[in-house]
C-alpha positions, 0 to 999 in steps of 0.5 A, a space after each residue: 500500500 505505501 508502494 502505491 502511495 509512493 508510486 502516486 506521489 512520483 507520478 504526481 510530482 513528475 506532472 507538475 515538474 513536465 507541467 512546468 517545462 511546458 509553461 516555460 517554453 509558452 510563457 514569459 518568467 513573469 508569467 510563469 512566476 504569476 502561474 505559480 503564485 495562482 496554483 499555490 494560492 489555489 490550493 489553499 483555497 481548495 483546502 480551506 473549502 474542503 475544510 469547512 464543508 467537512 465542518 459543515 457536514 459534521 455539524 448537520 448530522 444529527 446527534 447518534 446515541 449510542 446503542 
């Protein structure tokens, strides 16, 4: 399982790096500098979403007694 998980983090890590060298063929360094700044920036935001429609789904289930 750690193997796959490896194998998947390899694979995402070589994306962005391929990514990146076919940014910096089309786009100026400026450009490129902008488009890092935005993923980052991007990234945030997609966690701090994920973060509260998790806090908003646990605080709209209803309470479970236990049996």
């Amino acid at each position: 399982m750690m193997d796959e998980l490896d194998q998947l983090e390899m694979k995402v890590l070589n994306l962005k790096q391929e990514f990146r060298e076919k940014a910096s063929k089309v786009l100026s360094i400026n450009q490129v500098a902008k488009l890092t700044v935005f993923e980052h920036r991007f990234q945030g935001e997609i966690q701090r979403m994920i973060k509260e429609a998790r806090q908003r789904g646990l605080q709209n289930r209803p309470f479970m007694k236990p049996e």
